[in-house]
C-alpha positions as CSV (number, residue, x, y, z in Angstrom):
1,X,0.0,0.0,0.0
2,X,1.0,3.5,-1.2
3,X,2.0,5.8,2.1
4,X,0.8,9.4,1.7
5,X,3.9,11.2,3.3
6,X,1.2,14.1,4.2
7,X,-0.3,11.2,7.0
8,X,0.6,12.1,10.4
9,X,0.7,8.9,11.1
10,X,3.6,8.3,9.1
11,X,5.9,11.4,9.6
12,X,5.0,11.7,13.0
13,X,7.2,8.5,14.2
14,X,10.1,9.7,11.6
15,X,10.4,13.1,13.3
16,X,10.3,11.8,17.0
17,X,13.2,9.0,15.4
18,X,15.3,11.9,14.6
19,X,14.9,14.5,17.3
20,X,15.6,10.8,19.5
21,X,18.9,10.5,17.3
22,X,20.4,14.1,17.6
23,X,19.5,13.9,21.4
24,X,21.4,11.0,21.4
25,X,24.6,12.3,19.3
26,X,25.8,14.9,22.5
27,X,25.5,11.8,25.0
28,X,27.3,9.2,22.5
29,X,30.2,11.7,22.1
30,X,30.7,12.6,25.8
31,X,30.8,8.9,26.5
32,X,33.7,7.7,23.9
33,X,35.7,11.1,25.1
34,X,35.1,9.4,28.6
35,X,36.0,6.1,28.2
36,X,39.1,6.7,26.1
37,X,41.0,9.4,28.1
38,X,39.5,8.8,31.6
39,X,38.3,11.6,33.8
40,X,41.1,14.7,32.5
41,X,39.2,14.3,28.9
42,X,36.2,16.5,29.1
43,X,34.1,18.0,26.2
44,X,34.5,21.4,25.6
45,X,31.5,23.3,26.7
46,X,31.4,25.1,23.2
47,X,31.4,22.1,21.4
48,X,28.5,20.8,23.9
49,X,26.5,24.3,23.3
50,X,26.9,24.0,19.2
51,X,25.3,20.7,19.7
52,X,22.7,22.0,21.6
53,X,21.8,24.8,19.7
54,X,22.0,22.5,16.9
55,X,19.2,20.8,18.0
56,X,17.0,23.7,18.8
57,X,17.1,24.6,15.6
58,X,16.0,21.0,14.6
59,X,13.0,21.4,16.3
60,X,12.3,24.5,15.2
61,X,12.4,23.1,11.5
62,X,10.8,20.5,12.0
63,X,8.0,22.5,13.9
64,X,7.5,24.8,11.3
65,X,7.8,21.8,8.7
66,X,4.5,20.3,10.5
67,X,2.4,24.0,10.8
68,X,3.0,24.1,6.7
69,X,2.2,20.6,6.0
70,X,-1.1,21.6,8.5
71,X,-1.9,24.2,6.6
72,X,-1.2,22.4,3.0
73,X,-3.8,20.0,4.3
74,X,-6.5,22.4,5.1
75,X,-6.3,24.5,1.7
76,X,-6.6,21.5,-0.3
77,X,-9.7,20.3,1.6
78,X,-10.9,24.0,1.2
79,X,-9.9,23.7,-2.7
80,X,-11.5,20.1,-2.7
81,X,-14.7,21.3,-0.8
82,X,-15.4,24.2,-3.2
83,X,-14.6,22.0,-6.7
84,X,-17.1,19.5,-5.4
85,X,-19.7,22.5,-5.5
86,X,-19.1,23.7,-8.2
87,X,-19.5,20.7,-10.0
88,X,-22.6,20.4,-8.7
89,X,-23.8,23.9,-9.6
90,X,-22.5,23.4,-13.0
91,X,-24.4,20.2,-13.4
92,X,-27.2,21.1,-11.7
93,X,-27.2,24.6,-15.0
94,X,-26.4,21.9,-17.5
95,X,-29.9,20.3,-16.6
96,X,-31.7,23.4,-16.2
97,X,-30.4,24.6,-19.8
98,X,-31.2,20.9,-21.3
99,X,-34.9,21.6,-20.2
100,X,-35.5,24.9,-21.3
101,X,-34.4,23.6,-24.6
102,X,-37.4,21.4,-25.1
103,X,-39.4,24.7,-25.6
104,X,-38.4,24.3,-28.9
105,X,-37.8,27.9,-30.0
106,X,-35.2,28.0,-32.9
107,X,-32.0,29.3,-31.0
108,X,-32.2,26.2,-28.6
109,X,-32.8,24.1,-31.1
110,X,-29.3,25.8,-32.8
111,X,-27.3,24.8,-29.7
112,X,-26.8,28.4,-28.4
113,X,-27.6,29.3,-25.1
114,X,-29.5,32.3,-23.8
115,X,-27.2,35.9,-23.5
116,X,-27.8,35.6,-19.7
117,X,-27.0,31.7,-19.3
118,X,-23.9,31.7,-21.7
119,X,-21.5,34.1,-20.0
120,X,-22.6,32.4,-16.4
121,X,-21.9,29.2,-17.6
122,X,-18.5,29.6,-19.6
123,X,-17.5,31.6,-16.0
124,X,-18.1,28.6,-14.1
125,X,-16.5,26.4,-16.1
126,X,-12.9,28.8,-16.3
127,X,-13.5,28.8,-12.7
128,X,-13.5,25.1,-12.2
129,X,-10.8,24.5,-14.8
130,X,-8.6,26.8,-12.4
131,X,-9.3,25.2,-9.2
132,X,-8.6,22.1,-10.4
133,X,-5.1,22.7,-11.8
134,X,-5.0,24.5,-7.9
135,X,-5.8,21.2,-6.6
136,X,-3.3,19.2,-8.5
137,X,-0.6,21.6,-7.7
138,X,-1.3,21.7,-4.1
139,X,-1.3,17.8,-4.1
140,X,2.1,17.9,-6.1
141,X,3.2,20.7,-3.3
142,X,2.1,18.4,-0.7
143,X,3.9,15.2,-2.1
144,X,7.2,17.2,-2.2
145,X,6.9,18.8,1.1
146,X,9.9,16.8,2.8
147,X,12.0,17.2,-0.7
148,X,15.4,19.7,-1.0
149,X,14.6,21.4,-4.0
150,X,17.3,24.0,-3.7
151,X,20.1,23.5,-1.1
152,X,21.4,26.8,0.7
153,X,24.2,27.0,3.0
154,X,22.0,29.4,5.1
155,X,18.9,28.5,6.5
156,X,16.6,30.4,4.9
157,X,14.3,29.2,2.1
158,X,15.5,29.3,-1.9
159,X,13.3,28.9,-4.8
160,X,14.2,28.7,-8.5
161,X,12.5,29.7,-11.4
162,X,12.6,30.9,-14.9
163,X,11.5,29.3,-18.2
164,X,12.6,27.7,-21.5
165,X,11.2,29.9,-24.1
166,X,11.8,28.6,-27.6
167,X,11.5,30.9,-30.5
168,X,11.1,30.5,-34.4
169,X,11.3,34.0,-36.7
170,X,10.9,34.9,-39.8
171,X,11.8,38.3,-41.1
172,X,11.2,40.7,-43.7
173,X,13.7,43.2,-45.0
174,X,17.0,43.7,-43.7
175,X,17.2,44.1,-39.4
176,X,19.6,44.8,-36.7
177,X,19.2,41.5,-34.8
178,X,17.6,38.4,-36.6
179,X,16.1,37.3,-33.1
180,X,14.7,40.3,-31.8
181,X,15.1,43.3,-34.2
182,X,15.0,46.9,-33.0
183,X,15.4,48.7,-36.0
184,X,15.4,48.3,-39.7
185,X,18.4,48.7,-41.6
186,X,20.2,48.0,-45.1
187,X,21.5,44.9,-45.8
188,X,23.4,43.4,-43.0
189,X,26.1,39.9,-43.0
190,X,24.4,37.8,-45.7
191,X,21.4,39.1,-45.6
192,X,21.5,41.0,-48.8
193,X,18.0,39.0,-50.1
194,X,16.0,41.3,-48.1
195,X,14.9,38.8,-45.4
196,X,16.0,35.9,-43.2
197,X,14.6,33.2,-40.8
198,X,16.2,31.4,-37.7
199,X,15.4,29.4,-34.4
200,X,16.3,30.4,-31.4
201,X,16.6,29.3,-27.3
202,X,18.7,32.6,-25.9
203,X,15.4,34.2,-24.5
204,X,15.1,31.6,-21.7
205,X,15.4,32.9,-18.0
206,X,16.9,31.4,-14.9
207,X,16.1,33.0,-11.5
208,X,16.9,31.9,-7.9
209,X,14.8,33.9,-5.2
210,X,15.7,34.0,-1.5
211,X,13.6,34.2,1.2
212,X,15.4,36.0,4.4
213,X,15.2,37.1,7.7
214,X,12.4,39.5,9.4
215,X,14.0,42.3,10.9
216,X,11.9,44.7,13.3
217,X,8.7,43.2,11.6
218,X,10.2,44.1,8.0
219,X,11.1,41.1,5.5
220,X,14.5,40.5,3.9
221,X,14.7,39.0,0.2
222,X,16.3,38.5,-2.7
223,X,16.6,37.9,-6.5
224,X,18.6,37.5,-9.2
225,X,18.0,36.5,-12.8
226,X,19.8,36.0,-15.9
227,X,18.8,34.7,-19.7
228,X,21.3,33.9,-22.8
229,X,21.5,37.2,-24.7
230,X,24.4,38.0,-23.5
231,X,26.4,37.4,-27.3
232,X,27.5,35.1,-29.0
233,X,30.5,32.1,-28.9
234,X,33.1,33.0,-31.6
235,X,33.0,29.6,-32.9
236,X,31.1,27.6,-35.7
237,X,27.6,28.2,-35.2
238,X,28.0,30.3,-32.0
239,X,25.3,32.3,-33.1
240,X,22.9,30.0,-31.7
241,X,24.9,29.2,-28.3
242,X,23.9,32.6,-26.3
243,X,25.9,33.6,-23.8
244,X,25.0,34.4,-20.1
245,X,23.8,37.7,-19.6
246,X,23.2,39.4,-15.9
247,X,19.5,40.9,-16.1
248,X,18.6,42.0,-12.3
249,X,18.8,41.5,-9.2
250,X,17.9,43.4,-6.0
251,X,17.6,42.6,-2.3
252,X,14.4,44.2,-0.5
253,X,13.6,45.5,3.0
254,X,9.3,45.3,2.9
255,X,7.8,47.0,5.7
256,X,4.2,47.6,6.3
257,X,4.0,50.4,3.7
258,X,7.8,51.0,3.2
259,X,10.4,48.9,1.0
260,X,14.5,50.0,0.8
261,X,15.1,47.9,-2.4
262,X,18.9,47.8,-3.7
263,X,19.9,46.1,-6.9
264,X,19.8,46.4,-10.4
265,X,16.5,47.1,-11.5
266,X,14.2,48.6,-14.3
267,X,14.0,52.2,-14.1
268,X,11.1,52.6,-11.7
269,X,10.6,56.3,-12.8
270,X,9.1,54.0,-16.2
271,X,8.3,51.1,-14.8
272,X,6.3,49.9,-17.6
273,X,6.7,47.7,-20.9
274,X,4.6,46.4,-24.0
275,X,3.2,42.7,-23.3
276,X,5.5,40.6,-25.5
277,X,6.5,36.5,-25.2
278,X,8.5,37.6,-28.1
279,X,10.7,40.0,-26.9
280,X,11.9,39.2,-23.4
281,X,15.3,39.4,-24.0
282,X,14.8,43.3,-24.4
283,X,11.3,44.4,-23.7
284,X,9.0,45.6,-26.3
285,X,10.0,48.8,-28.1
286,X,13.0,49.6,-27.2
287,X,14.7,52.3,-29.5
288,X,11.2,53.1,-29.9
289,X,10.0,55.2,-27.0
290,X,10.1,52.7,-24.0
291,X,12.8,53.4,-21.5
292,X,14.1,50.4,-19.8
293,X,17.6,50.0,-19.3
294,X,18.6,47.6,-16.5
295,X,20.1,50.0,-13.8
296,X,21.7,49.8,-10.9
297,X,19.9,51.9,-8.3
298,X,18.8,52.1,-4.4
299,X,15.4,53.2,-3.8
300,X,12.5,53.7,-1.3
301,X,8.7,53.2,-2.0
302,X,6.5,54.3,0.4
303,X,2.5,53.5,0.3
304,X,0.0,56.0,1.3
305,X,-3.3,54.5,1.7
306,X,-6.4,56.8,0.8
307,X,-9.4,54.8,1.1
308,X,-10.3,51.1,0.6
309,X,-10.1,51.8,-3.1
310,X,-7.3,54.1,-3.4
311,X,-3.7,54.8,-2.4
312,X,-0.8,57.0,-3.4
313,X,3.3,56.0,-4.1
314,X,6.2,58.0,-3.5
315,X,9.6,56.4,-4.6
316,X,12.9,58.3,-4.6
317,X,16.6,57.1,-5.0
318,X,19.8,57.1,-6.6
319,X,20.8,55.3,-9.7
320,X,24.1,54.2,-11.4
321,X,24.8,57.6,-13.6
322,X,24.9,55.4,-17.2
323,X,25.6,57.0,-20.1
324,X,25.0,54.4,-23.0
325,X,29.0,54.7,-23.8
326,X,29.9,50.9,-25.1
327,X,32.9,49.7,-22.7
328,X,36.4,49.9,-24.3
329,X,37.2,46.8,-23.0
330,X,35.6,43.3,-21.7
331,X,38.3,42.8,-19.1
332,X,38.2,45.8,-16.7
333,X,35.6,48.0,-16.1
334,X,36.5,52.0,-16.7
335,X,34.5,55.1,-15.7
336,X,31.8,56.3,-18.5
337,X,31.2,60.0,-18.9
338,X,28.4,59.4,-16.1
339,X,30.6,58.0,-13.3
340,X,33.2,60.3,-14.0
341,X,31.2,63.1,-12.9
342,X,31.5,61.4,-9.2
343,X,27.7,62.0,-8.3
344,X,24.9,59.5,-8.5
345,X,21.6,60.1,-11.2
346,X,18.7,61.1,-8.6
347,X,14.9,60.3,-9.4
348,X,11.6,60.1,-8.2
349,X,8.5,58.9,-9.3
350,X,4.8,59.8,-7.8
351,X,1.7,57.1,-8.5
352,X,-2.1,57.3,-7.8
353,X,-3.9,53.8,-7.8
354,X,-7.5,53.4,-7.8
355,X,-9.3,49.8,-7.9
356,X,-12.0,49.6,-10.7
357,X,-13.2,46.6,-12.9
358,X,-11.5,44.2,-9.8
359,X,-7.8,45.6,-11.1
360,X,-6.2,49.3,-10.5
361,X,-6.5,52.0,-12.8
362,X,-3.0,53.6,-12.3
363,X,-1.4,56.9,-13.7
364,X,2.3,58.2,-12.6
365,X,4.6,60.9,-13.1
366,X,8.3,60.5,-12.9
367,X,11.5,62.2,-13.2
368,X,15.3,62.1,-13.9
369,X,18.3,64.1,-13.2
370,X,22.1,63.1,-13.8
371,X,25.7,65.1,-15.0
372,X,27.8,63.6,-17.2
373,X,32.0,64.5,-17.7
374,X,33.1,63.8,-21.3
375,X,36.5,65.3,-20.9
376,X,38.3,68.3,-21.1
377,X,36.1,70.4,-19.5
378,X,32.8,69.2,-21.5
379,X,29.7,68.7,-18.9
380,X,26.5,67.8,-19.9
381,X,23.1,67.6,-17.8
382,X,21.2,64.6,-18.4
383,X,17.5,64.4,-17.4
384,X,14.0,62.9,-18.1
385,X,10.7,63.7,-17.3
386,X,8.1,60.5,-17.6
387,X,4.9,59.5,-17.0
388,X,2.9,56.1,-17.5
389,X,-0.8,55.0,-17.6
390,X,-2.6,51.6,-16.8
391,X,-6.4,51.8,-17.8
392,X,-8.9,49.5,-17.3
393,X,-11.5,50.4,-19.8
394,X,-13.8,47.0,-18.5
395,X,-13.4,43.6,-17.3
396,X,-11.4,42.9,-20.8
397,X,-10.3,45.5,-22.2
398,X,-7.1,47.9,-21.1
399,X,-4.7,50.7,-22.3
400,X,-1.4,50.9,-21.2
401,X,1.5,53.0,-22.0
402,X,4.4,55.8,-21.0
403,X,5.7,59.0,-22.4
404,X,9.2,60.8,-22.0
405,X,10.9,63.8,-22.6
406,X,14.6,64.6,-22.2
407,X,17.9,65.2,-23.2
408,X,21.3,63.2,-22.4
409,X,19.4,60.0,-22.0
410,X,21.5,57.3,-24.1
411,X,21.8,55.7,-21.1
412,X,18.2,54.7,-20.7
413,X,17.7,53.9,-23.8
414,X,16.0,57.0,-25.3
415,X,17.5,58.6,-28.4
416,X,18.4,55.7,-30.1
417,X,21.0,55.0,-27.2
418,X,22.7,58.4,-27.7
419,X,23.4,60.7,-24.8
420,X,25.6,63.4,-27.2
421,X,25.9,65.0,-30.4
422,X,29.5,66.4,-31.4
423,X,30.7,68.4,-34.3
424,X,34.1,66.3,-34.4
425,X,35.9,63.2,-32.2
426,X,36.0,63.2,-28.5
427,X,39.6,62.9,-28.1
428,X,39.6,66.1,-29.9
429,X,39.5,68.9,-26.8
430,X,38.2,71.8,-29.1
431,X,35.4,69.2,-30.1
432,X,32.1,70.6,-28.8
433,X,29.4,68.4,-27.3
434,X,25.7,68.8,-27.2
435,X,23.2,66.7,-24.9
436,X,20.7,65.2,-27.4
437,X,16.9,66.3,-27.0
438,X,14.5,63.1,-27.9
439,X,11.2,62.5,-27.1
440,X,9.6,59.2,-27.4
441,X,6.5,56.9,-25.7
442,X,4.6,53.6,-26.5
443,X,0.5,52.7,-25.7
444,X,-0.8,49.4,-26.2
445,X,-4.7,47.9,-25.7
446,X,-5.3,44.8,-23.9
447,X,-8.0,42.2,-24.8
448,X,-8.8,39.7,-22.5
449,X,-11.1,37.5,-24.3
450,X,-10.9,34.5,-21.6
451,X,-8.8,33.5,-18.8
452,X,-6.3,31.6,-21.1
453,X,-6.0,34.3,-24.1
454,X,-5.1,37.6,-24.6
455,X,-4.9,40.3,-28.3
456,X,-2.2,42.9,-27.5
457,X,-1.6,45.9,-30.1
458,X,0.7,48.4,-29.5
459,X,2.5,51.5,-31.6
460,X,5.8,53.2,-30.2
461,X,8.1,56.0,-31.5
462,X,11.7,57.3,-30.7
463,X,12.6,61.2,-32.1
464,X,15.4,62.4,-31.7
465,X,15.6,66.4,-32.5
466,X,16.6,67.4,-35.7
467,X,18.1,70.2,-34.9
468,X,20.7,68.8,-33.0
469,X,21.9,66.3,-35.4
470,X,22.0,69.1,-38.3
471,X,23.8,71.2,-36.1
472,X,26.3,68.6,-35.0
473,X,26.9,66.3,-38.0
474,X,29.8,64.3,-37.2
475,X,29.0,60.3,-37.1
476,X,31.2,58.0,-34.7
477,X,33.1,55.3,-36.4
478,X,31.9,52.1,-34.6
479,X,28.3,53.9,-33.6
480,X,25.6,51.5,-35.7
481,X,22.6,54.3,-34.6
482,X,24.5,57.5,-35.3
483,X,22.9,58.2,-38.6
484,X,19.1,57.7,-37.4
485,X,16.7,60.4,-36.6
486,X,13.1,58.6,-35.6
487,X,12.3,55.2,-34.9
488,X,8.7,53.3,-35.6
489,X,7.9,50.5,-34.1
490,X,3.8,48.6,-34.0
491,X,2.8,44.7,-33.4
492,X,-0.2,42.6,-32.4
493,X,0.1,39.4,-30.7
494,X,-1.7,36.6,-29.0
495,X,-0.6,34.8,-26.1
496,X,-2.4,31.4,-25.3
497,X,-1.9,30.0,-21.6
498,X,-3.7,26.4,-21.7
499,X,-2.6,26.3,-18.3
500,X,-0.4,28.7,-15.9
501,X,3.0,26.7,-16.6
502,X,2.9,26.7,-20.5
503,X,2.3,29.1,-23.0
504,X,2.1,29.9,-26.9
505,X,2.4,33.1,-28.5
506,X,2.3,34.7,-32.1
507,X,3.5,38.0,-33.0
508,X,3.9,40.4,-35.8
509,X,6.4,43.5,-35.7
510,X,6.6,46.3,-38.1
511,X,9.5,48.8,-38.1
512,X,9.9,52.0,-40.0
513,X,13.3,53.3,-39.3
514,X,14.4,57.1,-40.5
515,X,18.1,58.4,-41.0
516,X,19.4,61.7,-40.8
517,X,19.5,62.0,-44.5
518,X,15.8,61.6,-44.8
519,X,15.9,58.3,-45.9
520,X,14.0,55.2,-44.1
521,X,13.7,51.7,-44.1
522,X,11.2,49.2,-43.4
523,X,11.1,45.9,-42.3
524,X,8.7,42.9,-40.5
525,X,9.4,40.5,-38.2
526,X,7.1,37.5,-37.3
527,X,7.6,35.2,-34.2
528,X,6.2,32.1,-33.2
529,X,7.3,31.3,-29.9
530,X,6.3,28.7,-26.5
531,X,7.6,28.1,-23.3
532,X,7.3,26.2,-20.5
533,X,7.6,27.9,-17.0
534,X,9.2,26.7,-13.7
């Protein structure tokens, strides 16, 4: 006969055996020392208080390991309890429908149900689909309760996570990156057809999360992740074998209504991207009016609370000063034009939530402020000013989206990457410099047309001032965006998620890309991607 290891009557006798065992061990070792040196060879009273607080963390463990598996038990009756009853109630509509149907009016006799019993019905049914898969993963949680998933040399809890996201793209026209293109461009490698198509695995994610102490009643974590779009192997078909790429990490200090988070983060001045499965390896629209840079940063969010309904954030905090400068070298790390002005980027970000349609109807203003030292006396000031919407129009539908305005921004991605204009080379000291004004943004509508898929449509633009690249003309060797003035970017997708570890997504990408000459391109990318999430 099968033993369920969440029967108390089978774990409790294990955990009694080994608390028995470790009592045991302090006794067992003060006896041998005893016999085999007589009475001069005592135990060392450290050695006999390691063991001892040895053991009181034992029981702790194993105390808390018996409140969870408690507590597993009870949700999954709960679960259990409430998917029995809404069988039942679904049953019990299925008859109800089947004899209003003898009526014979015409639309019964067609199959379709009444406009009030349809939308009840299909509810019901997502509903019970979801507890379900609930009820299997709490069983699955239950049955691995005594298992090591991740072992940690501290005590505190790890989990890892991430996914395997396998794409296949097709594109259209000549682009920057055959995986996930940014821009469109002339012909690039071999590419010289107009078009191209690949396969590709460097958009999967690994993530470890760890769960720390509490300290004065706030909670300590952690996490870090990393995908494979880090480059490429210089070897025969390296461009398929993606190298590891840092993405963030941060450690966080949650209070009641105040976090310290430290790390390197999104920018959370514009905290918001497209929805994309195909472009996770950099978020949707960038180059195209979404700032998003990964950043290292310290910063506090503080909650306000308003009403039941409504509440108010304030975030502040210093960021590393980046610049967008590509580094000269992959071996040590130098000073851009941002850390060499020795002080931090400072920003701030205000946000008014209000629940409607059961989500929260958000609108925030941000803003950005950094110096920069490119040498020779040349300072520029750097600085952004943001805001970003989340609408819920109804129980489906939502707008989304962020605007920006600045100047010296390379390094968040605005402006095509560019922080400067110049009208000759930077080693050059009677070379002036001129911070580059851009303005850019992104929106995007939501459809929600069940529980398992979503439309998305979105249209983004980058603009960088024309004035400032007529007045300073001079093009970087090296630099593949110097030369372009705006960039377009629009898509629609649809992301399928039979259930919440698996999902399948289709996405079209247009991209009109201008140069400073006047001329454009144009190009379309098409990705068919899945992945499967742990």
């Amino acid at each position: 006969m099968a033993v369920d290891p969440a029967n108390s009557k089978f774990w409790r006798p294990v955990v009694l055996t080994g608390i028995a065992y470790f009592l045991a061990v302090p006794a067992s070792l003060f006896g041998q020392s005893t016999a085999g040196n007589g009475s001069a060879a005592q135990p060392a009273s450290g050695d006999v208080r390691d063991l001892q607080v040895q053991v009181s963390e034992l029981k702790q463990v194993l105390l808390q390991m018996s409140e969870q598996m408690t507590q597993s038990r009870q949700e999954t009756t709960q679960l259990r309890d409430e998917l029995e009853a809404l069988r039942k109630q679904v049953a019990s509509q299925g008859l109800n429908a089947g004899t209003s149907g003898q009526s014979g009016t015409a639309q019964q006799v067609q199959g379709t149900a009444s406009p009030q019993t349809q939308p009840s019905t299909q509810s019901q049914e997502d509903r019970l689909q979801r507890l379900e898969e609930q009820v299997q993963l709490q069983g699955a949680a239950l049955g691995e309760q005594n298992q090591i998933k991740v072992e940690s040399t501290s005590k505190f809890h790890v989990r890892l996570s991430g996914a395997v996201i396998f794409n296949v793209v097709n594109n259209v026209g000549s682009v920057d990156n055959l995986d996930f293109p940014e821009l469109a461009t002339k012909g690039l490698g071999y590419s010289t057809s107009g078009g191209s198509f690949g396969m590709n695995l460097s958009q999967s994610l690994i993530g470890l999360e760890v769960f720390g102490p509490t300290l004065g009643g706030a909670h300590v974590s952690g996490n870090v992740q990393f995908d494979f779009a880090g480059g490429y192997a210089e070897q025969p078909n390296g461009a398929v074998l993606g190298l590891p790429r840092l993405r963030t990490g941060v450690i966080r200090i949650a209070g009641a209504n105040t976090d310290v988070v430290a790390g390197q983060d999104t920018p959370f001045f514009s905290p918001r991207s497209p929805t994309s499965f195909a472009y996770s390896a950099n978020p949707e629209f960038s180059y195209a009016g979404n700032l998003w840079t990964w950043i290292p940063q310290i910063r506090v969010d503080h909650w306000i609370t308003l009403s039941d309904r409504s509440k108010f954030l304030l975030q502040g905090g210093i960021l590393d000063p980046l610049a967008g400068e590509i580094p000269p070298t992959q071996v040590t790390r130098v000073p851009g034009p941002g850390e060499a002005s020795r002080i931090p980027a400072f920003a701030t970000r205000f946000a008014w939530s209000y629940g409607v349609f059961d989500r929260e109807l958000t609108i925030g203003v941000g803003g950005y402020y950094s110096r920069q030292n490119w040498g020779f006396g040349r300072n520029a000031d750097a600085w952004a000013g943001t805001t970003d919407w989340l609408l819920p129009l109804s129980t489906r539908w939502e707008l989304s989206g962020e605007f920006y305005r600045g100047r010296g921004i390379g390094g968040l991605g605005g402006a095509l990457g560019r922080s400067v204009v110049t009208d000759g080379p930077l080693s050059d000291p009677y070379t002036e410099i001129q911070a580059l004004n851009a303005a850019g943004g992104w929106a995007q509508l939501k459809f929600r047309q069940t529980e398992k898929l979503e439309w998305n449509g979105g249209f983004g633009e980058d603009d960088s001032f024309a004035s400032d690249l007529r007045g300073y003309p001079y093009v970087p060797e090296g630099y593949l965006y110097a030369n372009v003035a705006k960039n377009l970017g629009s898509f629609v997708n649809f992301i399928y998620r039979p259930r919440s570890d698996l999902v399948f997504s289709v996405e079209y990408r247009y991209l009109h890309t201008f140069l400073i000459q006047g001329a454009s391109e144009t190009a379309s990318h098409i990705d068919a991607g899945m992945g499967i999430l742990f």
